[in-house]
N, C-alpha and C positions, 0 to 999 in steps of 0.2 A: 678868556673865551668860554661861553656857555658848556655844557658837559648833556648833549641835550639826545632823546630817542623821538624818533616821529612815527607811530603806528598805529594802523585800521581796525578793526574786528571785524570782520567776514564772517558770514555762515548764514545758513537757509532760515528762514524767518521761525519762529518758536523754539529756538534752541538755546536761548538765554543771554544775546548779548547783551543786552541794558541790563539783565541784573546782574552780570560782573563787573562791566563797568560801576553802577553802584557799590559795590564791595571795594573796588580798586579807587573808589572816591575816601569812602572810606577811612580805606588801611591806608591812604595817602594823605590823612592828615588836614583833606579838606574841611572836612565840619568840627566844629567842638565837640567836646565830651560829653555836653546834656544836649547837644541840637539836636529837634526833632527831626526827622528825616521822613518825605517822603519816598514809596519805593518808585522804582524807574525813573527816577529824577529826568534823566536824560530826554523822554520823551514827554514834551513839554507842553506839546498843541490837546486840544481836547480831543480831537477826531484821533490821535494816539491813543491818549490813556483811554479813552472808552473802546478802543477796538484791541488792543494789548498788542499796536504791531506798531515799529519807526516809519515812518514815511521819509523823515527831511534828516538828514545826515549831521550830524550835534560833536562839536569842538570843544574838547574840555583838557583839560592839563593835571596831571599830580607831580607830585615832587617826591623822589626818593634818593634817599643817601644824598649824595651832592647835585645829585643830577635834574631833569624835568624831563616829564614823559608827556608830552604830547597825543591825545590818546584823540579816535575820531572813531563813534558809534554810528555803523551806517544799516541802510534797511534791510531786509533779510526775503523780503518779497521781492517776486520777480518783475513786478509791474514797473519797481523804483529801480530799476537794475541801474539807470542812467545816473542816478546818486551815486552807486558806490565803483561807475566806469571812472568819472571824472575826478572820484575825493583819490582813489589808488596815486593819482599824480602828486598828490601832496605828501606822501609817506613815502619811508626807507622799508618798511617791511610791515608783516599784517600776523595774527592771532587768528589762525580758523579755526570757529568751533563749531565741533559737531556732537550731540546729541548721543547720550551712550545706548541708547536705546532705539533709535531711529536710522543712527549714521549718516553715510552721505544722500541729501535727498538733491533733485534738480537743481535749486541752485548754488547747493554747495560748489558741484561742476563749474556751474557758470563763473560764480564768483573767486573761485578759485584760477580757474582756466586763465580770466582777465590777469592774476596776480602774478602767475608764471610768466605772463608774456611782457610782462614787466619786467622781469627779474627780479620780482623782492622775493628775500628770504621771509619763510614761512614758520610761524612756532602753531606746531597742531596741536590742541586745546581738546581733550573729551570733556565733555562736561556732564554733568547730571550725572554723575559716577555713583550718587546715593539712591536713583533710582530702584526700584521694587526688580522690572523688567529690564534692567541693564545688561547686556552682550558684552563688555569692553574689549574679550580677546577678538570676536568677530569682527567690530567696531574696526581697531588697529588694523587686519588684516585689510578692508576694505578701503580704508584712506591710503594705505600704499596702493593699491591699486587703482584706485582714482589717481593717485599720484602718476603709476606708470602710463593711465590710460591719457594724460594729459603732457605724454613726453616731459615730464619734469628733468631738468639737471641732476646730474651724480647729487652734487650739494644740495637741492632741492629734496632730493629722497633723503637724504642723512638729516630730515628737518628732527629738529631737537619735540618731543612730546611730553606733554604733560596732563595731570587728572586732576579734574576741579571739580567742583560742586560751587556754583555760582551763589547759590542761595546762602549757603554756609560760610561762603567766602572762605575754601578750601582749596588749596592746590599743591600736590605732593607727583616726582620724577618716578613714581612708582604706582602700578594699577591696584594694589593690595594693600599699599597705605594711605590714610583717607588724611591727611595733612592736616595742620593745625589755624594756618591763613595762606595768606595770597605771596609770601615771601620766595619760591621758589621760581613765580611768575613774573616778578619782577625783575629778579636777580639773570632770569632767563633772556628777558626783555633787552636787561641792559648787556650781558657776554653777546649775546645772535645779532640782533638788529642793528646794522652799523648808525655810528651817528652819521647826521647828514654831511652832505662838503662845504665848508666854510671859508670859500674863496672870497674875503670881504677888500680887497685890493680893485677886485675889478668892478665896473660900472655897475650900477642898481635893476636886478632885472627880476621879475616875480610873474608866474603864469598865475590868472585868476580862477580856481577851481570850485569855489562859490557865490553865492550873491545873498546879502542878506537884504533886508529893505525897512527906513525906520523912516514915517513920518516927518522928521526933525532936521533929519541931515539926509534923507534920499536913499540912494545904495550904496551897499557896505561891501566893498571886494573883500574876498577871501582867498589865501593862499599861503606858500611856502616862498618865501625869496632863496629864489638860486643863486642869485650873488651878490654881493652888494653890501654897503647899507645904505638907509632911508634913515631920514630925517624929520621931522616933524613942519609942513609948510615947504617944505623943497619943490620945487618945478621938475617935474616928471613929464612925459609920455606916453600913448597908448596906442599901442597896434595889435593885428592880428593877424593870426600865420596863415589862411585863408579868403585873408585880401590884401594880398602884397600891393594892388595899384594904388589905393587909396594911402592917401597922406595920415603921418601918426597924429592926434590930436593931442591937444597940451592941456595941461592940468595940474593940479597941486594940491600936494599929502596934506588935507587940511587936517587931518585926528588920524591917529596910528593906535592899534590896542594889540595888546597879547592875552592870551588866555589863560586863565588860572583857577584852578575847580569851574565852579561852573559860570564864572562871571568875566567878563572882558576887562580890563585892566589898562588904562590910560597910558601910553609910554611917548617919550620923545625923540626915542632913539629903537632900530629896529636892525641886527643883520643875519645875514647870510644863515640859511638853516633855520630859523622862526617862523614858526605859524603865523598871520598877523591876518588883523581886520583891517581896511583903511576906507576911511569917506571921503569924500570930496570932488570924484567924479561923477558930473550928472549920469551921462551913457555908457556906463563901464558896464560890460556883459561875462559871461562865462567864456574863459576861452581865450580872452583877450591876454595880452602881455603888458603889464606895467614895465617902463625903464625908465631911466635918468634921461634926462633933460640932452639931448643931442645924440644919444646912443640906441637907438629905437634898433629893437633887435627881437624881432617875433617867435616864439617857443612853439613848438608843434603842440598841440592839441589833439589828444586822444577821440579816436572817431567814435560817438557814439553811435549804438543800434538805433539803426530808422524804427518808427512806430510801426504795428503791427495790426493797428484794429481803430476804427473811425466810425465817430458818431457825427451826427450834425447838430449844433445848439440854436435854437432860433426864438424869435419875440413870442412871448407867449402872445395867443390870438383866442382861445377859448371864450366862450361866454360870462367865465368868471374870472375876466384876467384884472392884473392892475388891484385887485382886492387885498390880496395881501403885501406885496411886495413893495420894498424902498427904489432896487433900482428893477424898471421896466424896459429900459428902452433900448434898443439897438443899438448906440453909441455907447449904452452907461456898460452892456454885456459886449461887446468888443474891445472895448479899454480895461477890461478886467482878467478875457483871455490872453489879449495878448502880451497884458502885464502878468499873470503866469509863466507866459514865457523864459520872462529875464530869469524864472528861478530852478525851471523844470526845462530842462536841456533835450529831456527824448519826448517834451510835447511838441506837435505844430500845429498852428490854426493858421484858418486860410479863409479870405472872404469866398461865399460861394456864389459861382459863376451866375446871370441874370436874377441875382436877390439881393436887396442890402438888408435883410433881416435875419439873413443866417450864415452861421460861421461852419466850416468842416473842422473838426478837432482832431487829432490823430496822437494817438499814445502807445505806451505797451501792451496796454491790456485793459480788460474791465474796470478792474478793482484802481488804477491808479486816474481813470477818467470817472467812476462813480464817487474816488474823491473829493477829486474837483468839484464835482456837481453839488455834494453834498457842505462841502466848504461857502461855496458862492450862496447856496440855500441859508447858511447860517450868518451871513454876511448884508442876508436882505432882497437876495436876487431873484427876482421872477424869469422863469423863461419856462422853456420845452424840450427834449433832447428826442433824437428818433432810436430804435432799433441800435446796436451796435454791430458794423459790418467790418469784416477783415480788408486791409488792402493785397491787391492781386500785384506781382512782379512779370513782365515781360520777361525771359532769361532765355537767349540763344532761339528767339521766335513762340517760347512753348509760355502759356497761361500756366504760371507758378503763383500756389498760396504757400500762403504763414505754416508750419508744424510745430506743434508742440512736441516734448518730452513729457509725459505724463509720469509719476509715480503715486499708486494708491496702495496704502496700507491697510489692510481689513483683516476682521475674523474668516477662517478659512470658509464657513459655511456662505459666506455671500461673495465671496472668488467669482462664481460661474454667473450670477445676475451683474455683476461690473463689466466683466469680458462679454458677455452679450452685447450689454447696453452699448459698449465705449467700438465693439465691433462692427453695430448698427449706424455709429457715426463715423467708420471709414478707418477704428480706431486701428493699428497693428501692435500685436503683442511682440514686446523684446521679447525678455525674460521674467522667468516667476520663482522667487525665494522664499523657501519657510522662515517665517522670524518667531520661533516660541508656535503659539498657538494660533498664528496669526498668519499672512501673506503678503509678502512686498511682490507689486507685480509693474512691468516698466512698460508703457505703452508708446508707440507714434501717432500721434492724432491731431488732422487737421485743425487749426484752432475755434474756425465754425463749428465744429461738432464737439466745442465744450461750450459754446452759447446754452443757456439754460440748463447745462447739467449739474451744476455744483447742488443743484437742492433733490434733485432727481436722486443725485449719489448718496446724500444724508440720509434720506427715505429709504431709498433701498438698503444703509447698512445699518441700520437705525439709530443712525448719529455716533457711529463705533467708526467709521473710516477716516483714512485721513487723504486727502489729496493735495499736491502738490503738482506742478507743471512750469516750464519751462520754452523759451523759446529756443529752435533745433535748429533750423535750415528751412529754405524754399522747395518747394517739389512740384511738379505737375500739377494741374487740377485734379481733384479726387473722384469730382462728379457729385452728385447732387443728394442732398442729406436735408432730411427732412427736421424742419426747425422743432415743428410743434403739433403734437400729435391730437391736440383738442382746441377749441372754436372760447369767443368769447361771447357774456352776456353781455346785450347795450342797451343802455338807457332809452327808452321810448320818446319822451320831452323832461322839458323842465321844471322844475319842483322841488318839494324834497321827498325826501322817501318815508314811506309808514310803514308800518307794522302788517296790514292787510295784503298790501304790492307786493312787500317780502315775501311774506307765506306764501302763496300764490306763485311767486318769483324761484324759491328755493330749491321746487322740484326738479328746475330744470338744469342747474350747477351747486358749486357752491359761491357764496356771494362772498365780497370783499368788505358789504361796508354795510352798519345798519340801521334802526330808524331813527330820522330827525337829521341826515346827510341832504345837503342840498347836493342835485344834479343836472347835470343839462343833457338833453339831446345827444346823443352820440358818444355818453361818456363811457366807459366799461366798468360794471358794477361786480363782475363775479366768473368766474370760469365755469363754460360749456364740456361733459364731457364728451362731445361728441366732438367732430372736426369740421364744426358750422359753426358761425356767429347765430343768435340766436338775440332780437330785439323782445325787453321784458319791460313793463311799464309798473317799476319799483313805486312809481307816486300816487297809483291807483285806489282809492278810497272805497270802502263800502256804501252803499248806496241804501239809504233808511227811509226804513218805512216803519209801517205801526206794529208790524209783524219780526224786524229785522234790530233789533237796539244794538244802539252804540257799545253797551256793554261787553255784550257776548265776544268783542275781540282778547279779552283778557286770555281766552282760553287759546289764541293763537300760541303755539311754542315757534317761536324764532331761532334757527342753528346759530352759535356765536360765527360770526363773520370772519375770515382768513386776514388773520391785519400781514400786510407785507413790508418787511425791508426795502429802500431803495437799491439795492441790489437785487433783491429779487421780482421788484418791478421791472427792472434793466432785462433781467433772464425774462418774465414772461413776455415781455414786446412780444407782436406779432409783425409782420411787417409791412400793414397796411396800419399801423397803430404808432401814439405816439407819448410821453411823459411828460403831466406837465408838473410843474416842482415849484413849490414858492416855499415860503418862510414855515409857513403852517400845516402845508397838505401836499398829499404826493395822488395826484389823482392820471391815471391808464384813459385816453381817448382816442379813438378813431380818426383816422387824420381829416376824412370826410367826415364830418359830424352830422349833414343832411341824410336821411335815410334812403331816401328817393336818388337823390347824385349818386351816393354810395353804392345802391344795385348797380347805375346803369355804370358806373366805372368797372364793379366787377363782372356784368356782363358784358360790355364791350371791348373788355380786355380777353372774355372767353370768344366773342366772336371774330375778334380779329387772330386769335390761335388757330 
């Protein structure tokens, strides 16, 4: 019988799990002795390595002394929370790390919180121990307290602690000695973390707590078998613990794989307590229960959090649609959300009501729906996305929104410009800690009133703050918070833009985009500082005469133009405004694009007030 550990690494995103994992790849004998190695192996997708965060939760294996550690790097943002609700099913115990310098931020909580109510044991991991600004005695203090604040077990507070420097691939049972490798980690790993139950007697039975998807063979379930073993080609079934009526569907283990560094590994044989991959069922989802062939026997499935914030995606329709884009169409962008689905468990999409052109998307937050957008974007996809709006809860009669838990870290001089700002959005101040020279301060704040604040906040601490947040609970309506405190500039007609239209244009914002940009009608070229739209005609040429020469524009000076992130196009939405997104260009338009419809909607919407 195997000699095996199955565990997670938790902790709030930036605190180093992919590069201990790297290290624990390592000192685990995965690579040769000259192999080149790149870093954060584990985050694999490109939208990972260029933004330096996990999104999709990554299975890898080491081998030490006799044994196999089963190791599962999952995401650290809160947007992915629903990755690392569903991967905790797969593990006997988890690795929280926290940050020797930051400690516990939002969703340490959370992800913590989820692992207690599990009951895995827990090995707490300071990391960054070599940091300049590191706390470690304050640090320690505060994770028992998180701990008590989370009702942890007797055994749960006695969790075993250790000090790493990920980077260094250092980890020592003491805060004063800086350790020489990862050996006390593992050694940790295999005394605390029990192995799993290996009841291989009884029937074949496996919750599926991933899905992976390959061209060749279709979807790849992933999971731990709870008891059993599997065969290679065996006749199995599949049910789910959320539709007892429905009959189990039959199917067969066509390829079975185990994990090992970082490659899947062909096997014929598979039991009890093993991670394993398996293909061969068309419709197998997250959630689902594999068993043996007559014994269909459904595993509860951990409830993940409903989504919190909803955009709508629909055909692109602009004046310059279909130009860039492979797929255009409304069937090709519906078979692509809702094949997301099978892999992202806290998204939902939903056809929306009198249209077949647009879908409601519903997830945890901005940043885990701006990826999507920006995946489909690189995939080929044309479309348009609106505003991002929170969903409201009925609760006991009363209009309940989303709240967040806010934590923002700054120099103390910009404290009092954050609490204004985050107060003006309905925010409530917990509490406020000195850390050094610095301010951890913990807020409540609806999650409408962080719509367009993350660049507000960078501005105001001049890119020195850190913010983090969380989702809290429901609460009443807060009452009405104003999105956006200035107006956009609109394209006049269509054309492309010069250099004369600019200047001319510049006075009145600043512009987004500059000459030799085709536009259309209604597109949005630049921000109004005032709280009016304001129509500017960017394509406007000089008008020559014998007195007026073409020349004399050299002397125009043109401001360089605000290029924006697609997340920060997401924040400026206004809410008569809309994204449209192709392969090439990220272009801001008015959902009316006629100037003349556009009044009379926004004055007939004043006169019916």
């Amino acid at each position: 019988m195997k000699n095996l550990r199955n565990v997670a690494i938790i902790a709030h995103v930036d605190h180093g799990k992919t590069t201990l994992v790297d290290e624990m790849l390592k000192q685990g004998g995965v690579y040769r002795e000259n192999q080149e190695v790149q870093e954060r192996v584990m985050d694999s997708g490109d939208l990972e390595r260029e933004r330096g965060i996990t999104i999709m939760a990554k299975n890898t294996a080491v081998n030490y002394r006799d044994a196999k550690i089963n190791i599962v790097d999952t995401p650290g943002h809160a947007d992915f929370g629903g990755e690392v609700e569903r991967i905790l099913k797969m593990v006997n115990g988890v690795i929280l790390l926290v940050d020797a310098a930051e400690g516990p931020m939002p969703q340490t909580r959370f992800v913590l919180s989820r692992a207690l109510e599990l009951g895995h044991r827990v090995i707490v991991v300071v990391n960054k121990i070599d940091r300049p600004d590191a706390r470690i005695l304050e640090v320690i203090d505060e994770v028992l307290e998180l701990l008590m604040d989370l009702n942890a077990t007797d055994e749960q507070l006695d969790s075993p602690m250790l000090f790493c420097s990920g980077r260094q691939g250092t980890a020592s049972y003491s805060p004063d000695a800086a350790g020489t490798d990862l050996q006390p980690l593992f050694d940790t790993i295999m005394e605390y973390i029990p192995a799993p139950e290996m009841d291989e007697e009884k029937p074949f039975q496996m919750l599926v707590s991933s899905i992976d998807y390959n061209e060749y063979v279709g979807r790849i379930a992933i999971g731990r078998i709870e008891r059993g073993v599997i065969r290679q080609n065996e006749e199995i079934e599949v049910c789910n613990y959320h539709d007892s009526e429905s009959a189990p569907t039959r199917a067969k283990a066509v390829s079975l794989y185990e994990f090992d560094g970082l490659s899947r590994v062909p096997v014929t044989e598979a039991s009890a307590g093993s991670i394993i991959a398996m293909s061969g069922i068309g419709e197998i989802s997250i959630g689902d229960t594999i068993c043996a062939r007559g014994f269909a026997e459904a595993l509860p499935f951990v409830q993940i959090s409903a989504p919190t914030v909803e955009m709508t995606f629909s055909v692109n329709d602009s004046p310059f649609a279909g130009r860039e884009g492979k797929f255009v169409t409304s069937r090709q962008i519906r078979e692509r959300l809702y094949r997301e689905t099978l892999k992202d468990v806290s998204l939902r999409v939903s056809d929306m009501e009198g249209s077949t052109d647009s879908f409601n998307v519903a997830g945890r937050g901005e940043m885990s729906l701006s990826i999507l957008i920006e995946t489909m974007r690189r995939e080929g996809y044309e479309l348009q996305v609106s505003p991002p709006r929170v969903l409201y809860k009925e609760i006991d009669g009363v209009n309940c929104e989303p709240i967040e838990r806010v934590v923002v870290d700054v120099p103390q001089e910009y404290v009092g410009s954050v609490i204004e700002k985050l107060g003006a959005r309905k925010g409530e101040m917990l509490e406020m800690t000195p850390v050094g020279n610095r301010m951890k301060v913990s807020f409540l704040v609806p999650s409408r009133g962080l719509f367009g604040y993350r660049n507000e906040f960078l501005t105001a601490t001049k890119g020195e703050g850190i913010m983090a947040s969380v989702f809290e609970r429901y609460e009443p309506f807060k009452g009405d918070i104003a999105r956006r405190s200035s107006g956009s500039l609109v394209a006049h007609e269509t054309g492309e833009s010069v250099a004369y239209g600019l200047f001319n244009s510049q006075e009145r914002g600043a512009l987004f985009i500059g000459p030799g940009v085709p536009v259309y009608a209604g597109m949005v070229i630049g921000e109004c500082p005032k709280a009016e739209d304001i129509t500017v005609n960017v394509c406007r040429r000089k008008q020559l005469t014998n007195m007026r020469a073409s020349g004399s524009d050299e002397a125009l000076r043109l401001i360089p133009p605000r290029q924006m992130s697609l997340e920060q196009c997401l924040e400026f939405l206004a809410d008569d405004e809309l994204l449209e997104v192709t392969p090439k260009t990220l272009r801001l338009r008015k959902s009316i694009l006629d100037h003349g419809l556009r009044m009379k909607s926004v004055h007939g919407g004043k006169n019916r007030c």
